[in-house]
N, C-alpha and C positions, 0 to 999 in steps of 0.2 A: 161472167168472168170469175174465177175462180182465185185469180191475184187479186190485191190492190195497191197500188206505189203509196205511197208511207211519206212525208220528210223526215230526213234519217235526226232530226229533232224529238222525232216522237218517238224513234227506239228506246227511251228513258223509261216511258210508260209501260213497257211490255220485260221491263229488266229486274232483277230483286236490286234495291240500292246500294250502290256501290261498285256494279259492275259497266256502268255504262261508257266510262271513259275505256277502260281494258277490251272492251268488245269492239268500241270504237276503233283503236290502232291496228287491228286485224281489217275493219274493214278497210278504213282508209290506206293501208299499207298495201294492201292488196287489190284494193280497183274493184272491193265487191259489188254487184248490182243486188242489192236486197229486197224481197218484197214479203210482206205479210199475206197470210194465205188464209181463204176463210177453212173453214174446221173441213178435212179427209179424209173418211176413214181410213183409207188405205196405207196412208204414210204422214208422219207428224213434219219432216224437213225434208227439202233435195237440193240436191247440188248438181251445176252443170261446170265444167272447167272450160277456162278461156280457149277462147278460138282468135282464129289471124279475125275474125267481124266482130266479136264480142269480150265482156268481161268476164271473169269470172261470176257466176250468179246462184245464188244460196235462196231460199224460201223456206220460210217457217209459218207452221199454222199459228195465228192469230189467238186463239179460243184456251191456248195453252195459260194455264197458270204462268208467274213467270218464275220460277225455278224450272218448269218441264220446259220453257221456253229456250232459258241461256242452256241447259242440258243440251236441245235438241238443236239450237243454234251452234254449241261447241263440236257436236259431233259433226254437222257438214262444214263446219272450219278443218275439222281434222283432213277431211275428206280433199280439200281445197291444200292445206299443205303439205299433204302426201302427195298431191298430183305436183306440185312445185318440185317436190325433192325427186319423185319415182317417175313422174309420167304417167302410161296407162304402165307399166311396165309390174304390177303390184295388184294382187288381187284388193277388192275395194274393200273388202274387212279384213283383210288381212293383218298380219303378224306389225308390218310397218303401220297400217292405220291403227292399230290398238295401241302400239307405243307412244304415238304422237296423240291421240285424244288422251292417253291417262294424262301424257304431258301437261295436255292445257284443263284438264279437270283438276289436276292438281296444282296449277297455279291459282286458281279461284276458291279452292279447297284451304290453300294454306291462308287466307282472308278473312277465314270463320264467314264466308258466304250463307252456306247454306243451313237452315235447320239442322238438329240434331241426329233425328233421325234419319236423312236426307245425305247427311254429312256421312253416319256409317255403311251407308247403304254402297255408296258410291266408296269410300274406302276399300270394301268389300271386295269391289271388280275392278280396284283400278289398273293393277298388273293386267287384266284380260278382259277389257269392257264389251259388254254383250255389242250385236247387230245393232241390235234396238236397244232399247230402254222399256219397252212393251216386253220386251223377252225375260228381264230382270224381274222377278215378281216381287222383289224386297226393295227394290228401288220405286219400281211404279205404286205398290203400297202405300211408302214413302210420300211421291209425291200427288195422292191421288187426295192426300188430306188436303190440298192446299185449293182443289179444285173449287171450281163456283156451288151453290149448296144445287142439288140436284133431287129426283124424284125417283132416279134409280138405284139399284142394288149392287155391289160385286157380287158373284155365284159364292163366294165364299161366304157371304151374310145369310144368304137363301137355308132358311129349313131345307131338310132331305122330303125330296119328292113334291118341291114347289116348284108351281108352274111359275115359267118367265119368260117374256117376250124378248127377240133381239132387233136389232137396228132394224132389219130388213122383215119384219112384220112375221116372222117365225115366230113358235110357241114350241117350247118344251119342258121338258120332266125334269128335275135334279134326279142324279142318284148315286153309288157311292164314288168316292176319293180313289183313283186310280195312278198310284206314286204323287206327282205333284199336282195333276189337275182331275177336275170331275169328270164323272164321267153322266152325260145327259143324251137322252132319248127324245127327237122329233116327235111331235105328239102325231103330228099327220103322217108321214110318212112312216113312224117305227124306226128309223135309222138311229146308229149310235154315234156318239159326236163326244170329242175331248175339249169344256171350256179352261180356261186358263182362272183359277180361283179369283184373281181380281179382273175378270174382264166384266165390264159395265152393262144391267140388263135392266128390264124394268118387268119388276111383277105383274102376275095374274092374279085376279083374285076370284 
């Protein structure tokens, strides 16, 4: 299983202090079914919109700090009340979904919630907040200080021409900076491949 149901008591635990009442009136206002997720690579939050059998239901990965947490919890809130206002009727990052999550970033925002850094990073995109927060490289930066202490590298800490392993058991090369991200070579195969300066790897040695 991939989920696990939570009592929405323990959402406190997974919240930076202060915001748990504020997150609360969203859910209970709106009938969320919530579940923590163990860690994805592929997506941090999803959101499903009610149906005539179900509630609205929102999932977050677990494993998140909890600043990437309430972030990644605000953005499928967005997602849930743009489908209130719009329906399917609105592309799902669209122009209305960026309005309404700066909205609710910037209610938590104006609380001094978040770190400093964390605080300008998100200032930064709040007129036009990325997809992701994966997409943002000054925000995931930001909140990548806050994660659990770990054994790997961002590509940006990596020497030129260090080997580094990825999730999926790949090895390859650093080599140079290509506008915003690296550009690295497959050691087996030769192919060339664009990492994002802060994405997470673990050295070769």
């Amino acid at each position: 299983m991939a989920k696990r149901e939570a009592p929405i008591s323990q959402l406190q635990s997974f919240l930076p202090p202060g915001t748990y009442e504020a997150v609360l009136h969203y859910l209970q206002q709106y009938k969320v079914h919530l579940t923590v997720a163990r860690e994805r690579k592929s997506i941090l939050g999803d959101y499903r919109h009610r149906t005539h059998a179900q509630t609205h239901r929102i999932s977050v990965n677990g494993n998140l700090n909890k600043y990437a947490f309430l972030i990644t919890l605000l953005h499928e809130l967005a997602h849930l009340l743009t489908f209130e206002q719009y329906g399917n009727k609105v592309q799902s990052h669209g122009k209305e979904w960026k309005y309404i999550f700066g909205q609710l970033l910037a209610q938590f925002i104006q609380h001094n919630i978040f770190p400093a850094d964390i605080k300008q990073a998100l200032l930064q995109s709040l007129h036009n907040p990325s997809a992701s927060s994966c997409a943002d490289i000054e925000l995931l930066r930001a909140l990548k200080q806050f994660d659990a202490p770990s054994s790997g590298k961002l590509v940006e800490q990596l020497p030129p021409d260090a080997l580094f392993k990825t999730p999926d058991g790949r090895v390859f090369k650093k080599m140079d900076k290509v506008r915003k991200r690296f550009k690295c070579i497959e050691v087996k195969t030769g192919r060339l491949y664009l990492f994002s300066p802060v994405y997470e790897v673990e050295p070769v040695e």
